[in-house]
NUBALO-178233 format. One record per residue (C-alpha): x, y negated, z negated; residue number from 0; residue in one letter. Coordinates in nm, 2 decimals, always signed. Layout:
N
X	Y	Z	NUM	A
...
END
This chain:
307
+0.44	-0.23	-1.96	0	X
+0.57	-0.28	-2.29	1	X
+0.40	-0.59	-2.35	2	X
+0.06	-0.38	-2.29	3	X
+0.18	-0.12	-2.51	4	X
+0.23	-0.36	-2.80	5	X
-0.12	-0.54	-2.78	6	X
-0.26	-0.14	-2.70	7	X
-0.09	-0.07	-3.04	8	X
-0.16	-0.41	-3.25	9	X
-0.53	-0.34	-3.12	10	X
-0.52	+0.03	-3.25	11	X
-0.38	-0.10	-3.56	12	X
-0.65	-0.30	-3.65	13	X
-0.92	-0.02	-3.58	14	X
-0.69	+0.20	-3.82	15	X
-0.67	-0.03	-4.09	16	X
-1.02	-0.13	-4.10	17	X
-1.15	+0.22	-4.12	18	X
-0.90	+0.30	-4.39	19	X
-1.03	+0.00	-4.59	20	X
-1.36	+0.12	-4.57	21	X
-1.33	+0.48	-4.67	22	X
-1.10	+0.31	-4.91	23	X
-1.36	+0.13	-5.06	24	X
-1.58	+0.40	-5.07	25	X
-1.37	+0.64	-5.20	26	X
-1.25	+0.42	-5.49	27	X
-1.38	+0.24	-5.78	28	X
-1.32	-0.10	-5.74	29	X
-1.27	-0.43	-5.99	30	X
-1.61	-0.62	-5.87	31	X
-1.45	-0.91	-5.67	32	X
-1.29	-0.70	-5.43	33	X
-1.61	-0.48	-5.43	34	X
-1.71	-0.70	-5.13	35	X
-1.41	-0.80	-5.01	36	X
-1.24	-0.53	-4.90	37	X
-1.54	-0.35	-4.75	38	X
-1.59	-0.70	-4.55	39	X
-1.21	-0.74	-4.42	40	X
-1.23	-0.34	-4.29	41	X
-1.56	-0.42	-4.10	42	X
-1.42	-0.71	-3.95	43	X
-1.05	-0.60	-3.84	44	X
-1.30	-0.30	-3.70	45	X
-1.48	-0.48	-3.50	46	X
-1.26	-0.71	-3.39	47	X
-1.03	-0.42	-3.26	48	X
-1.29	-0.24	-3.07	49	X
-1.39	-0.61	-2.96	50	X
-1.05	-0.65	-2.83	51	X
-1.00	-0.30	-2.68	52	X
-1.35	-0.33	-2.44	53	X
-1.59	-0.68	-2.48	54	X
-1.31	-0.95	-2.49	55	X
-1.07	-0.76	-2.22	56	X
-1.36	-0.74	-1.96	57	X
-1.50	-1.06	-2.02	58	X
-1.12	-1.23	-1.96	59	X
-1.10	-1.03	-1.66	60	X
-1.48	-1.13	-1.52	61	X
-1.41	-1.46	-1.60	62	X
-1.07	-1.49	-1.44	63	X
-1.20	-1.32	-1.12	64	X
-1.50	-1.57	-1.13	65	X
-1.27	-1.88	-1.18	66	X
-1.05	-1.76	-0.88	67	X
-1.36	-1.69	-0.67	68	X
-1.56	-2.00	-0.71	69	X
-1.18	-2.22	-0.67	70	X
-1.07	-2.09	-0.36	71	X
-1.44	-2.06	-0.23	72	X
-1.45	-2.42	-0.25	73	X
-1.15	-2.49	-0.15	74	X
-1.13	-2.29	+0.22	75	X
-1.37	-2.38	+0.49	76	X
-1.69	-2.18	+0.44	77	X
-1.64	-1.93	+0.71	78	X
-1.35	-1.82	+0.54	79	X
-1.50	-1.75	+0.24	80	X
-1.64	-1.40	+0.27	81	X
-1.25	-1.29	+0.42	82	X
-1.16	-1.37	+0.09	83	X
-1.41	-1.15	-0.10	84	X
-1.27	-0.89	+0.09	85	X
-0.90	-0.93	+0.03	86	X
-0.95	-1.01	-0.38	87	X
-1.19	-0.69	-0.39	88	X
-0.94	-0.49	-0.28	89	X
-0.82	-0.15	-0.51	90	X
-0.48	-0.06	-0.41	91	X
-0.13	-0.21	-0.36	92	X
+0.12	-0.04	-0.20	93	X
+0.43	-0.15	-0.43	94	X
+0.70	+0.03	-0.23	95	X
+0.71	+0.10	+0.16	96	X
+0.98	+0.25	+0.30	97	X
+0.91	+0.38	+0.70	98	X
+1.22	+0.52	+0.90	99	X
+1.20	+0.60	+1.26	100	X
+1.45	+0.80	+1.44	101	X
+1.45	+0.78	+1.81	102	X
+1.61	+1.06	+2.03	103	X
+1.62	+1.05	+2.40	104	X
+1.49	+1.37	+2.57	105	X
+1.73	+1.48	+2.80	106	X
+1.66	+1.40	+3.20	107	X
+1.35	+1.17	+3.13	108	X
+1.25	+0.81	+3.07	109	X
+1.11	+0.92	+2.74	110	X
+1.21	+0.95	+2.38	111	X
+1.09	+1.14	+2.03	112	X
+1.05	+0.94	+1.78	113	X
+1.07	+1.10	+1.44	114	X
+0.87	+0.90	+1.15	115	X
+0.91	+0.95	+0.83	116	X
+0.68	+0.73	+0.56	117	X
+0.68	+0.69	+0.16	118	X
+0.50	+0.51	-0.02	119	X
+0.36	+0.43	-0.41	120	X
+0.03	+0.32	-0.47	121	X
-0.12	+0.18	-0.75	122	X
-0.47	+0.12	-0.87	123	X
-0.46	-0.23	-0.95	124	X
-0.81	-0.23	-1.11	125	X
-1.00	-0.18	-1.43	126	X
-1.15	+0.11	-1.38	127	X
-1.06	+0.45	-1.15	128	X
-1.07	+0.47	-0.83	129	X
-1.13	+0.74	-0.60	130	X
-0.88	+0.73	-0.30	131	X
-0.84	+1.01	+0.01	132	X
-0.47	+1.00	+0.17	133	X
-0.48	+1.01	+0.54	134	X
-0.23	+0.94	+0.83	135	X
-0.35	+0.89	+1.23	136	X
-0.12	+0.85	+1.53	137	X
-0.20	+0.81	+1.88	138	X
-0.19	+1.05	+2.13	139	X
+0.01	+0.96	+2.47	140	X
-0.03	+1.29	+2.67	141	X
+0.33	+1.36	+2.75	142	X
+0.30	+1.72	+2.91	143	X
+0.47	+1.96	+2.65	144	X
+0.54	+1.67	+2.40	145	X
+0.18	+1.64	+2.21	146	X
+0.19	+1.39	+1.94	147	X
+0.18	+1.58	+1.61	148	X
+0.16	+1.51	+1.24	149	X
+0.37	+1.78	+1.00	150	X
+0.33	+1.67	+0.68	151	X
+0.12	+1.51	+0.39	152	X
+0.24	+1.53	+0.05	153	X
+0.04	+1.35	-0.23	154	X
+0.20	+1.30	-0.58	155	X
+0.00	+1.21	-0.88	156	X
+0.07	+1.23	-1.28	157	X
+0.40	+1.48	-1.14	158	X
+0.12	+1.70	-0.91	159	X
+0.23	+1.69	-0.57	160	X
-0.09	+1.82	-0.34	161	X
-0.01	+1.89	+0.04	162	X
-0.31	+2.09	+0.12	163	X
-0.43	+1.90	+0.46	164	X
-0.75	+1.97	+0.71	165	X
-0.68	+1.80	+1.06	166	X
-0.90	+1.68	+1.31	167	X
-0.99	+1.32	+1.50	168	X
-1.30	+1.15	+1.58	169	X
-1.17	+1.13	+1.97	170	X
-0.90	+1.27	+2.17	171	X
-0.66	+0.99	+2.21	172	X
-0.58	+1.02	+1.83	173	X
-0.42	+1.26	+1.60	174	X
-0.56	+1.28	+1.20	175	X
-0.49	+1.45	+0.91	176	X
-0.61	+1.39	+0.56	177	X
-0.56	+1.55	+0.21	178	X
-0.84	+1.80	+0.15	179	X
-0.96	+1.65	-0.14	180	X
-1.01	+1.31	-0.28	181	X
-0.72	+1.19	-0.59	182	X
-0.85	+0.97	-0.92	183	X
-0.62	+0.71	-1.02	184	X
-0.67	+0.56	-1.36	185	X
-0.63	+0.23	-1.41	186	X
-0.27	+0.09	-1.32	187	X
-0.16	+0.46	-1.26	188	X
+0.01	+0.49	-0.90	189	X
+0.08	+0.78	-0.68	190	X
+0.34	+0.86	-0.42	191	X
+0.26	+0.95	-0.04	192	X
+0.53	+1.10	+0.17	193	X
+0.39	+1.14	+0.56	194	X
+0.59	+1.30	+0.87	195	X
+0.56	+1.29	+1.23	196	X
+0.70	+1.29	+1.57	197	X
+0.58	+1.07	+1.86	198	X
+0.70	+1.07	+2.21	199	X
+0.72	+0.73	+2.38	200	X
+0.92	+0.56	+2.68	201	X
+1.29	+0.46	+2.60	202	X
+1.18	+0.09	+2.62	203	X
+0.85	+0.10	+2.40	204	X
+0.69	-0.04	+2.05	205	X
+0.54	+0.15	+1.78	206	X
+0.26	-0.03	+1.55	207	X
+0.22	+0.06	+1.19	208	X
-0.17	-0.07	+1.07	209	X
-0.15	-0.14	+0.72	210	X
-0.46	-0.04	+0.52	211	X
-0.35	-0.15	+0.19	212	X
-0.17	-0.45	+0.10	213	X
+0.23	-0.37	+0.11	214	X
+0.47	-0.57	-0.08	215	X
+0.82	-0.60	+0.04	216	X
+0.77	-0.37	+0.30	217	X
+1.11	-0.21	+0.43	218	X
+1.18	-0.05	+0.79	219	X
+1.47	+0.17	+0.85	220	X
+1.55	+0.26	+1.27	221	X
+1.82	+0.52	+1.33	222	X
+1.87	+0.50	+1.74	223	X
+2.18	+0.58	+1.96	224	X
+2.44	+0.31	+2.03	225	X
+2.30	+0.28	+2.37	226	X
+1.97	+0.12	+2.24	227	X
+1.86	-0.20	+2.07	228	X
+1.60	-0.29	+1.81	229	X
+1.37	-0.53	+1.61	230	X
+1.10	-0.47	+1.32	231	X
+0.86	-0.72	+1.31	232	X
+0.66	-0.80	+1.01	233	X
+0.29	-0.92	+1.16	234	X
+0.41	-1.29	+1.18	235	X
+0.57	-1.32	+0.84	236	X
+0.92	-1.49	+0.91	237	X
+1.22	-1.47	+0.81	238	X
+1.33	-1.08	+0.76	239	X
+1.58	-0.96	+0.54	240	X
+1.85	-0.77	+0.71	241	X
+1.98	-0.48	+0.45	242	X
+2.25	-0.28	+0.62	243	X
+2.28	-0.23	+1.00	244	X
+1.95	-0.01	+1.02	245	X
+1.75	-0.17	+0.73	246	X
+1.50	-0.45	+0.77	247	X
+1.28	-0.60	+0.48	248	X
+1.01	-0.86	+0.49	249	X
+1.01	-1.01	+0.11	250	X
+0.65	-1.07	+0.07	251	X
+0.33	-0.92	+0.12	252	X
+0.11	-0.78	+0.42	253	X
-0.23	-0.75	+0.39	254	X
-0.51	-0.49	+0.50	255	X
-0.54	-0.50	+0.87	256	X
-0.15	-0.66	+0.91	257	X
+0.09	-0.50	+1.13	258	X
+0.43	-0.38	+1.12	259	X
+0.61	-0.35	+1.46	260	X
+0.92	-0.16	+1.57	261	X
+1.06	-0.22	+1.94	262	X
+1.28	-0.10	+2.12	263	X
+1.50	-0.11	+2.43	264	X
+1.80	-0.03	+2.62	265	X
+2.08	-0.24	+2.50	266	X
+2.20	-0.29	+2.82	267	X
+1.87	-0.36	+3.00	268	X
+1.78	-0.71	+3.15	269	X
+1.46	-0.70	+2.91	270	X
+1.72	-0.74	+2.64	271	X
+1.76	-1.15	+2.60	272	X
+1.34	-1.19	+2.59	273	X
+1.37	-0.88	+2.36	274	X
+1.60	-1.03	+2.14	275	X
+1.36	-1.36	+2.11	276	X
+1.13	-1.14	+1.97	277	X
+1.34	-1.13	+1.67	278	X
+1.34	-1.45	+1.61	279	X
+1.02	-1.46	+1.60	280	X
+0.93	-1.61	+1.94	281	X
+0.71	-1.34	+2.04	282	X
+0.70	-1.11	+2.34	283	X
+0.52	-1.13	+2.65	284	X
+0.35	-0.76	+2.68	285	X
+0.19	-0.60	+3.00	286	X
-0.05	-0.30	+3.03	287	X
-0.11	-0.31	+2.65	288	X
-0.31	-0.06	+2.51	289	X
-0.39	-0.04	+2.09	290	X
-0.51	+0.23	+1.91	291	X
-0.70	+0.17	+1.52	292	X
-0.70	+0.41	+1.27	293	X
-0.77	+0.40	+0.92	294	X
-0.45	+0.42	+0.67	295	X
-0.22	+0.49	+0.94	296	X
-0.03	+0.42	+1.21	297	X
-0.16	+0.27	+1.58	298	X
+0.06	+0.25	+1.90	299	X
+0.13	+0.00	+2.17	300	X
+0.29	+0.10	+2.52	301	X
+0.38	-0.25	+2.54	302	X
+0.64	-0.25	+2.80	303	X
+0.85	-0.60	+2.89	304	X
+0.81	-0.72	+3.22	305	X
+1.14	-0.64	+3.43	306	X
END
């Protein structure tokens, strides 16, 4: 940031100066050899400011972006190629994730409420603003009297926090809700989103997060009772940083359309050694599987180990 700041200032500096040569020059009668001269110097250190502030910064940045494109285009196998458009064209980055689930048993039942609680910062990683439109989707399970519900959306941007919300979904096996209006973020400005929820699921069960931006060092906190055992699992990205007893952190990056996965189980439940493989990354055999998509949110799994 600072480093920015200085060149912002040196470049500033220069656009200063030369316009106080000039009206300098005009202003005062000088000896004839610096007549020329000093006009000259305050037209150049103005233009080669303004230069520096606009042509020269978006050329650099076109012609890194075209030196990236045409190396790695060459280098992956063709039908790779236009994936790769897609990731480097990408406007966001999510530099801080943190997603904390609470699971609660429901008294008398096979099920469990599972409270979710999401921040996040995003930050326009761009040269020019972008228009961006927080939402958050869930799936709906149809547990009689335990609807999955959304209760809050709270967008902060430049110290304005915004949690006006209008709700609705394109079909009735998902729950939506999106801020009313759409947020401008300037270049390199970020913005905090805080989403809350509360699914009900079965007490051995996986939630699915569906990562629309890419997330750096995404982190995953699970609060559960001592009767029930757990694993977040970071797409395939090995190995996961333990932080704490209920903290898990993957130190690298997800990108759009990568998965974060929380399962869950009874700790003393025969499932529990093929669960625990899981964790290691070894994956886990799933039955009766069904996955929701929904943009910028979160999609479910019922995916239930085989007994």
């Amino acid at each position: 940031m600072f480093r920015k700041l200085g060149l912002w200032g040196f470049l500033a500096g220069l656009i200063v100066l030369g316009v106080g040569l000039l009206v300098f020059a005009s202003a005062v009668a000088l000896p004839r050899p610096l007549r020329e001269l000093v006009p000259s110097v305050g037209a150049s250190l103005l233009i080669g400011g303004i230069l520096g502030a606009s042509v020269d910064r978006w050329l650099k940045a076109r012609l890194l972006r075209d030196a990236f494109k045409s190396l790695f285009g060459y280098v992956l196998p063709e039908q790779l190629r236009t994936e790769l458009d897609w990731v480097y064209t990408r406007e966001l980055l999510c530099d801080r994730s943190d997603l904390t689930l609470r699971l609660i048993p429901i008294r008398d039942s096979d099920l469990i409420t599972v409270g979710i609680e999401w921040h996040r910062d995003l930050r326009n990683i761009t040269s020019h603003t972008v228009s961006w439109r927080p939402t958050f989707s869930l799936d709906e399970w149809f547990h009689d009297g335990h609807p999955s519900r959304i209760t809050s959306l709270v967008a902060t941007l430049d110290g304005n926090a915004d949690g006006e919300v209008e709700s609705g979904s394109p079909d009735p096996f998902s729950v939506e809700t999106k801020l009313k209006r759409e947020l401008l973020l300037k270049p390199d400005e970020s913005l905090t989103v805080v989403s809350e929820a509360e699914e009900t699921r079965h007490v051995s069960d996986a939630w699915f997060l569906n990562l629309m931006v890419a997330t750096a060092n995404p982190r995953v906190t699970v609060h559960a009772p001592d009767s029930m055992a757990w694993c977040a699992m970071f797409g395939n990205r090995q190995p996961v940083r333990e932080i704490g007893p209920v903290t898990r952190e993957l130190p690298g990056t997800l990108l759009p359309g990568q998965v974060i996965q929380i399962r869950w189980w009874p700790s003393n439940a025969v499932a529990s050694g093929i669960a625990s493989e899981s964790a290691n990354g070894q994956g886990v055999e799933t039955r009766d599987e069904t996955l929701g998509s929904h943009p910028d949110g979160a999609t479910g799994s019922a995916a239930v180990l085989p007994p």
